[in-house]
C-alpha positions in Angstrom: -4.3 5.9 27.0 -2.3 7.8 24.0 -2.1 11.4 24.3 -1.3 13.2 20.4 -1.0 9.2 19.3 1.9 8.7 21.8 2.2 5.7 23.5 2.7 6.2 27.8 6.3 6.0 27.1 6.5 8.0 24.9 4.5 10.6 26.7 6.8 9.9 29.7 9.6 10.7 27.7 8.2 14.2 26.2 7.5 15.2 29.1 11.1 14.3 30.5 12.2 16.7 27.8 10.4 19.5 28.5 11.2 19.5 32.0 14.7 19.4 31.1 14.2 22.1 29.1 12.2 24.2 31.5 15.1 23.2 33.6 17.8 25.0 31.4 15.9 28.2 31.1 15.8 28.3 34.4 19.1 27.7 34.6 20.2 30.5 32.3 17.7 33.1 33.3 18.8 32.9 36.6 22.2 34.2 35.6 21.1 37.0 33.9 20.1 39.4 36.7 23.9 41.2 36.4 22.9 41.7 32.4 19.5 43.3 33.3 21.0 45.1 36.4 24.0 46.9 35.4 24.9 45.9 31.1 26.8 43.3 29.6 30.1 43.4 31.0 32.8 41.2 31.9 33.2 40.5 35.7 35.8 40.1 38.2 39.8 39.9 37.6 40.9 36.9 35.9 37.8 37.0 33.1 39.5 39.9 31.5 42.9 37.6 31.0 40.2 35.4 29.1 38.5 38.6 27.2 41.2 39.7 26.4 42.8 36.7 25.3 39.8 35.4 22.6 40.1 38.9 21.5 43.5 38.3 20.2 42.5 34.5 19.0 39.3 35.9 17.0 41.7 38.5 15.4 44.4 37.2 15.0 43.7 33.2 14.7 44.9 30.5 16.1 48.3 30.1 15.4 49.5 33.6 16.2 47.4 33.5 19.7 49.3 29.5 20.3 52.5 31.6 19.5 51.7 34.9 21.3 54.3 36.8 23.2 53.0 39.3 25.3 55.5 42.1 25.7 53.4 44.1 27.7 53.1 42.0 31.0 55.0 41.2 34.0 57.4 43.8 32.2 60.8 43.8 31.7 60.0 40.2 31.2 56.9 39.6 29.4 54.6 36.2 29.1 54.5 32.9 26.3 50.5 33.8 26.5 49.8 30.4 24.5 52.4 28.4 26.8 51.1 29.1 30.3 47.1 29.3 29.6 44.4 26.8 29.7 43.4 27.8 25.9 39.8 25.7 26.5 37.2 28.7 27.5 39.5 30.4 24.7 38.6 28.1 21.8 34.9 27.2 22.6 33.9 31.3 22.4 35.9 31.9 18.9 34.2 28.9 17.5 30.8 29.8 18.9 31.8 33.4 17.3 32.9 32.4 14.4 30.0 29.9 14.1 27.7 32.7 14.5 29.4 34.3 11.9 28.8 31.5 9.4 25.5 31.5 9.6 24.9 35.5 9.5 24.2 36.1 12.7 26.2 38.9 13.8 27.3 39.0 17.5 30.1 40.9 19.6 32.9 38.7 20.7 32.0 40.3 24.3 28.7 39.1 24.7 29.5 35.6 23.2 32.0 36.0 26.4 29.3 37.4 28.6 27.0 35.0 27.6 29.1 31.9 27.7 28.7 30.7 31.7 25.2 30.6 31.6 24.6 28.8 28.1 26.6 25.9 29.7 24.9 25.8 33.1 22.1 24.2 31.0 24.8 21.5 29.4 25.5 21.1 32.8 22.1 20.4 34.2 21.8 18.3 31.7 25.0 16.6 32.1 23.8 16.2 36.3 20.8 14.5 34.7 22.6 11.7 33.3 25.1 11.2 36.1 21.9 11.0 38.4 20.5 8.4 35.7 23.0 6.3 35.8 23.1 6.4 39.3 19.5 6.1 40.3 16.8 6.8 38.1 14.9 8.7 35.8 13.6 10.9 38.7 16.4 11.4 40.8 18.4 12.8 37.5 15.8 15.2 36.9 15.9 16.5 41.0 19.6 16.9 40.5 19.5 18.8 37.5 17.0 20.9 39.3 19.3 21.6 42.0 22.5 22.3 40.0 20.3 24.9 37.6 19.8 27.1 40.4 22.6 26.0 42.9 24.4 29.3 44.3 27.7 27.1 44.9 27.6 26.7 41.1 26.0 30.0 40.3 28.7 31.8 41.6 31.2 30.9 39.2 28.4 30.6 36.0 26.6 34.3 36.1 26.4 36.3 33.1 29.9 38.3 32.7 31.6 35.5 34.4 34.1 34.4 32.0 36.6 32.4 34.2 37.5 29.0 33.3 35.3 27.4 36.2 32.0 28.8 33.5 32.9 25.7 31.4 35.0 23.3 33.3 32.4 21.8 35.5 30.1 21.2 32.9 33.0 19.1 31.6 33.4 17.8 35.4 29.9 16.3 35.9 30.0 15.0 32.0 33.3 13.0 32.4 32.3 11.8 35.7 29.2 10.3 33.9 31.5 9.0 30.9 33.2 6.9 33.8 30.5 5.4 35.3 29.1 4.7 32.1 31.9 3.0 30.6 32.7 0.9 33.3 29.1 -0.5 33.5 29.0 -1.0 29.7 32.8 -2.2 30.1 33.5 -0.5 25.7 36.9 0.7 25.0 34.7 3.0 22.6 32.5 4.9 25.9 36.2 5.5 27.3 37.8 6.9 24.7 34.8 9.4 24.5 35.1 9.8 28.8 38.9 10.4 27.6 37.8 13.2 25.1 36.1 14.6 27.7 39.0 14.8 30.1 40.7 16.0 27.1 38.8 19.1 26.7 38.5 19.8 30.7 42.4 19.6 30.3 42.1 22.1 28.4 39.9 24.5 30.5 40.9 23.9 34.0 43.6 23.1 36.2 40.6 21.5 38.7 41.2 18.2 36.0 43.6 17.1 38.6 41.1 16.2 41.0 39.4 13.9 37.9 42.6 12.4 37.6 43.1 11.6 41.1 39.2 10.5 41.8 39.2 7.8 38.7 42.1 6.3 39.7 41.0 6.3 43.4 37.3 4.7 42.6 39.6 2.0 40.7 41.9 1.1 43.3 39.1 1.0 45.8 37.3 -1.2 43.6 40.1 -3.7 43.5 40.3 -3.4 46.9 37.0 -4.6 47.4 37.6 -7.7 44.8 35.2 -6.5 42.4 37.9 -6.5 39.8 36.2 -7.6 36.2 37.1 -7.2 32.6 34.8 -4.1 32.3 36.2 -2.1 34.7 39.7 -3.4 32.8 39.2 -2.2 29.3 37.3 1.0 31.0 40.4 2.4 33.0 43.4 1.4 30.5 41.6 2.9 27.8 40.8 6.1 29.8 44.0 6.7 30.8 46.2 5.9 28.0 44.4 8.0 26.0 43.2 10.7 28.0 47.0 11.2 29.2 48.4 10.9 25.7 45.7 14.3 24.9 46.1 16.1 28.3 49.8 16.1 27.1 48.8 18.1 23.9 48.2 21.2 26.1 51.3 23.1 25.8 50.6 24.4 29.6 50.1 20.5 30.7 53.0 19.3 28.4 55.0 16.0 30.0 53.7 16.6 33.4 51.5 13.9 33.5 54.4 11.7 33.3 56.8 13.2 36.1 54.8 15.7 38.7 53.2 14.3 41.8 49.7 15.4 41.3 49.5 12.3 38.5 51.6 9.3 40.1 48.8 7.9 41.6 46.7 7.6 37.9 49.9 6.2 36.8 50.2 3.9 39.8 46.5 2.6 39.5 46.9 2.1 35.9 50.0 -0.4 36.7 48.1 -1.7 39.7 45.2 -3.2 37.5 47.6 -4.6 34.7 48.8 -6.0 38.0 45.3 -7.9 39.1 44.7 -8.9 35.9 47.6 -10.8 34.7 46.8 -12.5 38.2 43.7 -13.2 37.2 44.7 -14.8 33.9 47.2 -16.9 36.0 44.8 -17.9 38.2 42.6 -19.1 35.5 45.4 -21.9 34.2 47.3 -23.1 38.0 46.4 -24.9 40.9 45.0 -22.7 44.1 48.8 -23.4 45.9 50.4 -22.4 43.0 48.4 -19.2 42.9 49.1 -18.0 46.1 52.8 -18.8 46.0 52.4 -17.0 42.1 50.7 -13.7 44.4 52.9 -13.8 47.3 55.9 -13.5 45.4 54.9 -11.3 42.8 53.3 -8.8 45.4 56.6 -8.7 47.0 58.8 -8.2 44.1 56.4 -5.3 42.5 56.2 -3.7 45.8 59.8 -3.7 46.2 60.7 -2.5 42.6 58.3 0.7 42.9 59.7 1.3 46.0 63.2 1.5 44.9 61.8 3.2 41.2 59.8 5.7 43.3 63.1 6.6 45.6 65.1 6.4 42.6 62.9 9.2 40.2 62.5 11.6 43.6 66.0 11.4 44.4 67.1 12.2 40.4 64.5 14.7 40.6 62.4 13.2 38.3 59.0 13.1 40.1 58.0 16.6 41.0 57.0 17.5 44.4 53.4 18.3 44.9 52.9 22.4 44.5 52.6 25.1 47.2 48.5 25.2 46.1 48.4 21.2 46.7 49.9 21.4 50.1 48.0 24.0 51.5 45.1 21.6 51.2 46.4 19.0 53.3 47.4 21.9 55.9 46.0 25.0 55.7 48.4 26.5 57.6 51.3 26.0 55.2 50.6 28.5 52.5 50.4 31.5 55.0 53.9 30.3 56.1 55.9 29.5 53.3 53.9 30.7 50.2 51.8 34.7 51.4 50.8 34.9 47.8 48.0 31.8 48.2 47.3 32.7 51.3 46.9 36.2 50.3 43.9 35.3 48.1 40.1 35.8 49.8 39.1 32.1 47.7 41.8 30.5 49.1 40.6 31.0 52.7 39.4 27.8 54.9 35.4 27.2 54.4 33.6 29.0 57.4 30.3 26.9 58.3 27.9 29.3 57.2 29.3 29.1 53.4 28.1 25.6 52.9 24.5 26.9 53.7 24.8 30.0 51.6 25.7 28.2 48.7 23.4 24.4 49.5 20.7 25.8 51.6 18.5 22.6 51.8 20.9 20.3 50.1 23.2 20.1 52.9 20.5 18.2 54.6 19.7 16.1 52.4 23.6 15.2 51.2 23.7 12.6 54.3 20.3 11.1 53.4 21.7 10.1 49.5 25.2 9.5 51.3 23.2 7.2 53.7 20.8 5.1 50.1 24.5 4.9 48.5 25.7 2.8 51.3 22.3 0.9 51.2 22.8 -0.1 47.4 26.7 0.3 47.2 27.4 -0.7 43.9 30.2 0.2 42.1 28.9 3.6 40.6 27.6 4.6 44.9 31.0 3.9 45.7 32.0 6.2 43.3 30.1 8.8 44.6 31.3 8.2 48.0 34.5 8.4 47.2 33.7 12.1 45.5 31.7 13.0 48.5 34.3 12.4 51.0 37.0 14.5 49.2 34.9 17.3 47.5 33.7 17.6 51.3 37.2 17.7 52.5 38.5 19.7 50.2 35.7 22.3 50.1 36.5 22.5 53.9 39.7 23.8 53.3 39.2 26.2 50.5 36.3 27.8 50.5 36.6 28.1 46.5 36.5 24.3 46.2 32.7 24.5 47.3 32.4 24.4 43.6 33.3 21.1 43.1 31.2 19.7 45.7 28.1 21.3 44.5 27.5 18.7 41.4 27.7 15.5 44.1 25.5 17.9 46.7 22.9 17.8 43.9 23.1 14.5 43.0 23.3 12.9 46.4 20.2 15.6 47.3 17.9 13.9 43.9 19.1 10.5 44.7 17.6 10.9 48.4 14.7 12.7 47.7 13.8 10.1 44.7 14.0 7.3 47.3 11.5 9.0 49.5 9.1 9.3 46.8 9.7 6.1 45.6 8.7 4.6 49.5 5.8 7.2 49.9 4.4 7.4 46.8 4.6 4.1 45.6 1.3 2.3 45.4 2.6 -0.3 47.7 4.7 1.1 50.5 7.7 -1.5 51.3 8.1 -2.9 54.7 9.5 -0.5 57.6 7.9 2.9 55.7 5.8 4.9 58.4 2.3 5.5 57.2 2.1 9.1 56.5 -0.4 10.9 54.7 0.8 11.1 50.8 -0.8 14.7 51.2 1.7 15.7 54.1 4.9 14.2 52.1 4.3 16.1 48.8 3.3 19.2 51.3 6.8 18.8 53.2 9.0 18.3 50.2 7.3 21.0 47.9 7.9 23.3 50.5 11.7 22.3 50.9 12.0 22.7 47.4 10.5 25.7 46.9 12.6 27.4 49.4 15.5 25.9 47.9 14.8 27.7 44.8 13.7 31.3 46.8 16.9 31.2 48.7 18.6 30.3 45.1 17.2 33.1 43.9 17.8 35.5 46.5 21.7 34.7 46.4 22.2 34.7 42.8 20.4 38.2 43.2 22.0 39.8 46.3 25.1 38.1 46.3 26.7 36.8 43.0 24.9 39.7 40.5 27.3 42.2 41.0 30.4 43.0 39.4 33.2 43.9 40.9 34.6 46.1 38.2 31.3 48.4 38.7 29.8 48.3 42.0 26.3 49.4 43.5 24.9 51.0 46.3 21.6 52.5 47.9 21.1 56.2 49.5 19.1 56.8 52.8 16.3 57.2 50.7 16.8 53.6 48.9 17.9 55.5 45.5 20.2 52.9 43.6 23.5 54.3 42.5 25.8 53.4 40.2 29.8 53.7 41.3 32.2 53.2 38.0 35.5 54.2 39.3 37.2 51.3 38.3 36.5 51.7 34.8 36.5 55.7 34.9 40.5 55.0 35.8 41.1 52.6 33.0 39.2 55.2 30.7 41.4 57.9 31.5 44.7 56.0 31.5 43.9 54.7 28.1 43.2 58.0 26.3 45.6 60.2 28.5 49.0 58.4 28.6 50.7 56.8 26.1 50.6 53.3 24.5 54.5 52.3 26.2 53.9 54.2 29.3 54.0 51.6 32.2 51.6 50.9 35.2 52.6 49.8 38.6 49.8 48.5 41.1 49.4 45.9 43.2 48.8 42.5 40.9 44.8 42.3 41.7 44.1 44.7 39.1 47.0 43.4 36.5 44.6 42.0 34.1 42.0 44.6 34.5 44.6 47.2 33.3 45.8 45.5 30.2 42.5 44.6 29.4 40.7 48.1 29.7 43.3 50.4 29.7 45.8 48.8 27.6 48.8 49.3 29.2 51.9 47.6 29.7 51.7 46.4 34.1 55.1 45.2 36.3 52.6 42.4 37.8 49.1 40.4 37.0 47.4 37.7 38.4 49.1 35.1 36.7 51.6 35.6 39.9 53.8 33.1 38.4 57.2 34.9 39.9 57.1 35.6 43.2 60.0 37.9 43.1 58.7 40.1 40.4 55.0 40.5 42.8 57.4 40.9 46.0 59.2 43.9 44.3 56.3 45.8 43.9 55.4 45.3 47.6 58.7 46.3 48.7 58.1 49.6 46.4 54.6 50.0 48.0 56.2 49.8 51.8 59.3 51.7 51.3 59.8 55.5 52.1 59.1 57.6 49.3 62.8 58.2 48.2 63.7 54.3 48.2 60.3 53.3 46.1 61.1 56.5 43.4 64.5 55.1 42.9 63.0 51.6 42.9 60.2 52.6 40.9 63.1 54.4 38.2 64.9 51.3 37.6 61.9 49.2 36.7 61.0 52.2 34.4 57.3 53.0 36.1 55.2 55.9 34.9 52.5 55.3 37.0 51.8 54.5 39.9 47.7 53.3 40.8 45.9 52.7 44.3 42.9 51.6 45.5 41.5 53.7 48.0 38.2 52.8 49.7 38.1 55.3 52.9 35.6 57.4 51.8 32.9 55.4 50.4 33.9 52.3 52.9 35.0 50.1 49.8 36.7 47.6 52.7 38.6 45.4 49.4 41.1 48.5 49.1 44.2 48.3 49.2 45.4 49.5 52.9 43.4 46.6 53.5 46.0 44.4 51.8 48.9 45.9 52.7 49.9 43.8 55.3 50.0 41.0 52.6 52.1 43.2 50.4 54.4 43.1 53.4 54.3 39.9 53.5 55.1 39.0 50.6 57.7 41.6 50.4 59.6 40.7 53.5 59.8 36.6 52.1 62.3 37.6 49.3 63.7 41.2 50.8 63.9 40.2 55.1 66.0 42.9 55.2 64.4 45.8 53.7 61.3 45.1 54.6 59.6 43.6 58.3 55.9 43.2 59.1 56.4 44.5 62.9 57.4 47.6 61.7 54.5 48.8 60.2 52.5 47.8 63.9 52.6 50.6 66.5 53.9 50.5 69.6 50.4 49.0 71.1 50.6 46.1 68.2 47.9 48.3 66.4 47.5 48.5 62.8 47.1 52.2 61.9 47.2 54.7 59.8 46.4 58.0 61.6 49.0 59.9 63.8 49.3 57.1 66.2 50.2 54.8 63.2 54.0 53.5 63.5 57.3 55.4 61.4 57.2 52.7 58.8 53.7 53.1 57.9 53.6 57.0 57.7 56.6 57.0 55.3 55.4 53.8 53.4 54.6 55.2 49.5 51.3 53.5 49.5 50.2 55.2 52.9 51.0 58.5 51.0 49.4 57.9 47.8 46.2 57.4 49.8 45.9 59.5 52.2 47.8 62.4 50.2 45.1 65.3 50.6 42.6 63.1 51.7 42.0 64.9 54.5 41.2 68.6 52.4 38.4 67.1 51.3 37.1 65.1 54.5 38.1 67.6 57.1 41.1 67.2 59.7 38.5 65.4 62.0 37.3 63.3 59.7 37.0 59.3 59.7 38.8 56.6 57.5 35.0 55.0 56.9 36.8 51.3 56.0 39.5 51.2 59.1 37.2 53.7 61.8 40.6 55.6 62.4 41.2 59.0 62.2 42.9 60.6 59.5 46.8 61.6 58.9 47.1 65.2 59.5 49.8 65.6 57.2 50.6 63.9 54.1 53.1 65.1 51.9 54.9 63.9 48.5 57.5 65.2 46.7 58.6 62.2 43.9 55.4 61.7 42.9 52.5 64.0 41.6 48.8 63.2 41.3 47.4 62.7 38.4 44.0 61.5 38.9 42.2 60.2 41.1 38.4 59.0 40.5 34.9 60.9 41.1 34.4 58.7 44.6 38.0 58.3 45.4 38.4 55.2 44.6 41.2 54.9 42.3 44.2 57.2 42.3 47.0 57.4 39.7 50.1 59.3 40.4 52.8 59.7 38.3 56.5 59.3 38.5 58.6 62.8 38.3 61.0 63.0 36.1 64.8 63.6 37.5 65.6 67.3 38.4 67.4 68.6 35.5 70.0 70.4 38.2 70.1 66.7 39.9 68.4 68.0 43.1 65.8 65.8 44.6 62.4 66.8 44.2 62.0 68.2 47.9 65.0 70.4 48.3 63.8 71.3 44.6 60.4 72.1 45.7 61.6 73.8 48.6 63.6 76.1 46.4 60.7 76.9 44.6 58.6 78.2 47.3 61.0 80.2 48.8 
């Protein structure tokens, strides 16, 4: 029957399209509640590198920004901004800017960066539609690209103001994962060079691409494993990898690294293995079946013996890299917090607790196994894929609780590929053999209602949970009056219009970017945390005495000096909180200066009243807190964050307040010039009041 004069295919594909595009509204109005909520803003830390960053490229254009040397971070020393960036989230917003431009349409840079995330979690649903395609079926694509549209493991990293490389990159994820598959079914050299362009541009968004280049290279070898070696997969992989390494390599950031570090040996290794299997396969085509096996025994010895010795050769010479500090700690999770405090220091880097995976999958969890279980079933070479990417985006989101994001797109896919097979033995006309005989009725009932509680508790996440950002926060009264708390930006404000453009900023790296984004100032540290030494000075300065820290705090030329304080409004991410990680850090490159016992009582309490231990009273960053916290709480008054009770005396001499937010959130002090009779400041000051 034609509907409009379209044929039932054709109606079956309209109406494939507009549920995909229901799909991406969806997708992107469910990011929008932080828009609607608070104003179009940029969230978090690292997004405000990126703002601040496709600022410079819009202005200044493309070669100054490739060739930008920022004098004003990670002072005295400064940053190669175009050298040590993933330029990819960069690029795409100044040429949708510019775009926008062409055509008249005039736009701020900042919203095109606000908006960014969410405009590509419909590519991405999209993208999950055709991976579940080529996987399954029509149907089980469009049940992943369901899921993935309202996901909270991928809506975390995708909501509006979200501006962090991860709003791009696994878009670029799912759509080179697809690629693969795709090219090795067709077997074209053309479909992997465009999987290779894809890689390509994930290069150049995310340092996540070396899990891509690990996975491909693992589904090959795997394959070969299992004899299902053919021409196909042949032309697919070399071309994939000689090209896509040839363009990762035109990231400066990336540079020859694919051809020397650890992370890429084993795409390197596959790609020699399967020039490997097939020049056996050619021999075996023109000799006798002895003659092949002596042909294999030998040659498998001699190859494995030469990459031996090359391998031991290369590591010894140092040419072969050692895998990073952030690549061991996910093998043992117990190895950052030793040797390397700075990961472990970082809240995303934590192990996955159990109830995470149902924050962020709800339902999907469930039904992971079941597509797991129909992969097996089938397990051709496109399910063993996605075995493969289930096993290790399961381990590795175990481990680090921000690597949930990469398991989210196989959740989804693995979720639509089992829930297609139950409508597919349900609701078929003809139920195969082995399907129980359950109403049709009570099957659509039971799914529709998984579904749709899938996509309340979606909702209710991305609301509660991933809406607010952290550079203005929110909170309710007794009465349930909303209120808005803007210290953060109130601090930037005032340090921008109130000090001067050279004047330098010391605080603890978190709030780096932040700083030169919104208050344009010159910082010590940032969250690049590429030198470990530079980040454990400014611990040091923020657990010595006062005296030590203003003579420290002299020679690195510091202004100002900014805390955040969260005792009186119970903001628990301040930064007493973190002290002990300053320590930490601190004591790893100054063991002698600075000692994490110290700073526990004699119970093995960590306080910060009266009872708290010498070290911590005299620490500069206990000070700068606390200093006359207690006039404005009362003597017997509560730290709200720690439940201690406060210092009763707190005094600074080398340091003077300057300002400190309306909620007490954010205090700035500044660094006293030297006594112009060379006193210090105390025997000055008690001159003075006598």
């Amino acid at each position: 029957m034609k509907v409009l004069g379209l044929s039932a295919v054709d109606q079956t594909r309209l109406l494939r399209i507009c549920i995909l595009g229901l799909i991406s509204i969806v997708a992107i109005g469910s990011r929008l509640y932080s828009v609607l909520r608070f104003e179009s803003v940029i969230h978090e830390f690292d997004p405000w590198f990126n703002y601040r960053t496709t600022k410079y490229l819009v202005h200044h254009g493309f070669e100054k920004f490739w060739n930008w040397f920022d004098e004003s971070a990670w002072y005295p020393l400064g940053r190669v901004v175009g050298g040590t960036l993933y330029p990819g989230i960069m690029v795409t917003s100044a040429a949708i800017y510019n775009a926008l431009h062409a055509l008249n349409i005039p736009v701020d840079i900042r919203n095109v960066c606000v908006f960014l995330a969410p405009g590509f979690s419909a590519l991405t649903a999209i993208a999950t539609y055709q991976l579940g395609k080529e996987v399954k079926n029509e149907t089980a694509g469009l049940l992943a690209a369901a899921f993935m549209g309202v996901a909270p493991g991928y809506i975390s990293r995708s909501v509006a103001g979200s501006y962090d490389n991860e709003g791009i990159a696994i878009f670029l994820l799912v759509l080179t994962f697809w690629l693969w598959l795709r090219a090795v079914r067709v077997g074209s050299a053309m479909s992997a060079a465009v999987c290779a362009l894809s890689y390509f541009y994930m290069v150049s968004a995310w340092g996540g691409y070396v899990f891509i280049i690990n996975l491909i290279p693992l589904h090959v070898c795997v394959l070969l494993a299992m004899g299902r070696f053919s021409n196909r997969l042949y032309v697919a992989y070399s071309t994939f990898y000689a090209l896509g390494t040839l363009a990762s390599m035109q990231i400066p950031f990336v540079g020859f690294q694919p051809t020397f570090t650890s992370e890429h040996m084993a795409a390197l290794g596959a790609f020699g293995l399967i020039q490997v299997v097939a020049a056996a396969y050619y021999v075996r085509a023109r000799v006798t079946a002895v003659q092949f096996r002596t042909f294999v025994a030998c040659a498998a010895v001699l190859v494995a013996a030469l990459l031996a010795c090359v391998l031991v050769v290369l590591s010894m010479r140092g040419a072969v890299a050692p895998w990073t500090g952030r690549f061991y700690s996910l093998w043992d999770t117990a190895y950052a917090k030793v040797h390397i405090p700075i990961i472990a220091s970082v809240s995303e880097h934590q192990p996955t607790a159990w109830p995470n995976f149902f924050f962020d999958l709800n339902v999907l969890i469930w039904l992971f196994p079941a597509g797991i279980y129909f992969s097996f079933r089938e397990l051709s070479d496109n399910h063993v894929f996605l075995i493969l990417y289930s096993v290790f985006a399961a381990y590795f989101a175990g481990v680090m609780v921000r690597l949930i994001l990469t398991l989210t797109p196989i959740v989804c896919v693995l979720a639509g590929v089992a829930v297609a097979n139950v409508f597919e033995a349900y609701l078929s006309h003809s139920p195969g053999p082995g399907v129980a005989q359950v109403p049709r009725a009570a099957i659509m009932g039971a799914m529709l209602f998984l579904l749709c509680s899938f996509q309340w508790h979606s909702s209710w996440i991305t609301s509660t949970a991933y809406s607010s950002p952290s550079v203005v926060l929110a909170s309710r009264g007794p009465d349930g009056s909303h209120h808005i708390i803007d210290d953060f930006r109130e601090a930037y404000y005032w340090l921008r219009r109130n000090t001067e453009p050279h004047e330098r900023v010391l605080s603890w790296w978190d709030y780096g970017y932040q700083l030169a984004g919104m208050a344009d100032r010159p910082t010590l540290v940032d969250n690049n945390t590429w030198n470990n030494t530079h980040i454990a000075t400014v611990g040091r300065i923020m657990a010595s005495d006062e005296d030590t820290a203003y003579d420290l705090a002299r020679r690195h030329d510091v202004d100002y000096v900014l805390v955040v304080f969260g005792a009186m409004l119970g903001y628990s991410g301040d930064d007493i909180n973190k002290f002990l990680w300053m320590i930490r850090i601190a004591q790893g490159v100054y063991p002698n200066d600075v000692r994490e016992q110290d700073f526990f009582n004699s119970a093995g309490e960590y306080a910060i009243g009266d009872t708290a231990s010498k070290a911590m009273r005299e620490s500069l960053l206990h000070k700068l807190c606390y200093y006359r916290f207690g006039d404005v709480m009362g003597a017997q008054a509560f730290d709200r964050v720690r439940k201690q009770r406060l210092p009763s005396s707190v005094t600074l001499h080398n340091f003077e307040e300057a300002y400190t937010t309306e909620n007490w959130m954010v205090r700035i002090y500044r660094v006293k010039d030297l006594d112009n009779l060379g006193r210090s400041h105390k025997n000055a000051a008690q001159f003075d009041s006598t």
